[in-house]
Each structure stands twice: as C-alpha cells, then as structure tokens.
TIPA-191320 format. One record per residue (C-alpha): chain; x, y, z. Coordinates in pm, whole numbers. Example, Ala and Ser with C-alpha at 12.3 -4.5 7.8 and 13.67 -1.06 7.14 Angstrom:
! residues 2
["A", [1230, -450, 780]]
["A", [1367, -106, 714]]
***
This chain:
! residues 68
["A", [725, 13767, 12640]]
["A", [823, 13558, 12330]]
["A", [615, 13269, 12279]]
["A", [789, 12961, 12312]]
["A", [859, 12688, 12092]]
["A", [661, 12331, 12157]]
["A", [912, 12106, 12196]]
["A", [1001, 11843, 11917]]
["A", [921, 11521, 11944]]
["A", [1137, 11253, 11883]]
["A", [1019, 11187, 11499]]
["A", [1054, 11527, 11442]]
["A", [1421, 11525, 11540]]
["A", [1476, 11248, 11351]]
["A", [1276, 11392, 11002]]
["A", [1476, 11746, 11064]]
["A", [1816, 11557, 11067]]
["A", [1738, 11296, 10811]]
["A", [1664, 11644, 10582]]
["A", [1993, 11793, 10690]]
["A", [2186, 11501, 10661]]
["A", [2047, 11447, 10251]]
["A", [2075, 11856, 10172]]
["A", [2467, 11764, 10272]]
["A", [2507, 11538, 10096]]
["A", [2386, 11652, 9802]]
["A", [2610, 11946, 9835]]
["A", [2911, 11709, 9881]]
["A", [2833, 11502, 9581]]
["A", [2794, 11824, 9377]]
["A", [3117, 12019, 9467]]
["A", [3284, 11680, 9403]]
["A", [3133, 11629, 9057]]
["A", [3224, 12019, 8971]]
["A", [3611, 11928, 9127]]
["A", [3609, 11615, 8841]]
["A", [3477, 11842, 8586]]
["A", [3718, 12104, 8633]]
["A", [4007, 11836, 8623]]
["A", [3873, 11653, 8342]]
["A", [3855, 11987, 8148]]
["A", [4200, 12056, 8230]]
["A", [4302, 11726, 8114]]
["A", [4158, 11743, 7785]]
["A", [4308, 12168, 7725]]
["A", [4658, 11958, 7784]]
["A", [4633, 11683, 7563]]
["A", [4500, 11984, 7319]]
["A", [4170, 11913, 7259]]
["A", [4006, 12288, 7141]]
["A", [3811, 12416, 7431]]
["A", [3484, 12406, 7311]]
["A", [3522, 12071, 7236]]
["A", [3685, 11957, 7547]]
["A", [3413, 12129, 7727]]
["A", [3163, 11929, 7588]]
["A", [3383, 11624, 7596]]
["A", [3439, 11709, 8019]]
["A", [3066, 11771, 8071]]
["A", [2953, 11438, 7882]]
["A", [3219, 11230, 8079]]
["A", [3121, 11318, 8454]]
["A", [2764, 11455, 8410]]
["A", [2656, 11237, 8226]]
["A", [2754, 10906, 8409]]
["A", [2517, 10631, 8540]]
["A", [2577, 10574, 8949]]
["A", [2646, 10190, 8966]]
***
C-alpha cells in the first residue's frame, strides 16, 4: 500500500499558495515586459532606427525602468 500523505495544515496551505500565487505572477509580469519589448523594437525598426541600435534602444527603455 502507498503511504499516505499527512495532511496539510492550514499554514501550509496558505505558504504553498502564497508561493504559487508569486511564481505567477512573476511569469505574468515577464511575458508582459517581453510583449513591450517586442513592440518597442518594432517601433523603433519603423521609425528606422538600425537594428542594433534599436535593440539596445528597446532593451534600455522597458528593462531598464524603475517600478514607481
């Protein structure tokens, strides 16, 4: 027979979903800062910026900024 699991208490819960809920949103916040770099790059190839330099110019503007 499998051995089975003790059960949880109610900190525990609470700790395991607190961890789940950060590790989403971390994940949110970093698709969402790749989806502003990949516009910002975009925007900068139009105006016709060289791509190295609008690169750089992309990855300064969104990684780069200070959360208010």
């Amino acid at each position: 027979m499998p051995k089975k699991k003790k059960p949880l208490t109610k900190l525990e819960k609470a700790e395991h979903r607190a961890k789940t809920m950060v590790a989403n949103e971390k994940k949110r916040n970093d698709a969402e800062k790749q989806k502003r770099y990949e516009q910002c790059l975009e925007m900068k190839l139009l105006k016709g910026h060289p791509p190295e330099l609008a690169e750089k110019m992309a990855k300064e503007l969104i990684y780069n900024q200070q959360e208010v």
